[in-house]
Steps between C-alpha positions, in 0.01 A plus 500: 500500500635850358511778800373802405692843618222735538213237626379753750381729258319222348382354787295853643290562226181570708634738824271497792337180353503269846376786679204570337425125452578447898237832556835739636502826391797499260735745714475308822743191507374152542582340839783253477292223706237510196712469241662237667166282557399588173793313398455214732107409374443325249291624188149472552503594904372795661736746682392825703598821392452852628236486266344225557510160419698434186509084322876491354550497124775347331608867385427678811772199672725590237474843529564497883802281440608768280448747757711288761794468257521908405498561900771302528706625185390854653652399844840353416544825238450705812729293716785524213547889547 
């Protein structure tokens, strides 16, 4: 499998996307604990959200395991300085 160099930019096509699908306004950050137990259900099972309760989607998993992987790209780039 060929890496890509830019597959960020590819990957964030819709910004704000998880929010609005978990019900979070877009410029309040998602809690780390629901992301994580997003992550940890299966597709098909209910999870609460701020919102209410949400049943996981294959792309809303994917999207929060996107979400997970940018924090911690974010978080070792701020470590490096």
């Amino acid at each position: 499998m060929r890496r890509t160099r830019y597959w960020i930019q590819r990957a964030i096509k819709r910004e704000g996307a998880l929010s609005r699908q978990l019900g979070i306004p877009v410029r309040k950050k998602i809690p780390l604990k629901l992301l994580k137990r997003i992550v940890r259900k299966r597709v098909g099972q209910k999870v609460r959200t701020p919102a209410g309760t949400k049943r996981v989607t294959a792309l809303m998993r994917r999207r929060a395991i996107l979400a997970l992987t940018l924090r911690r790209i974010a978080r070792r780039r701020k470590r490096r300085r």
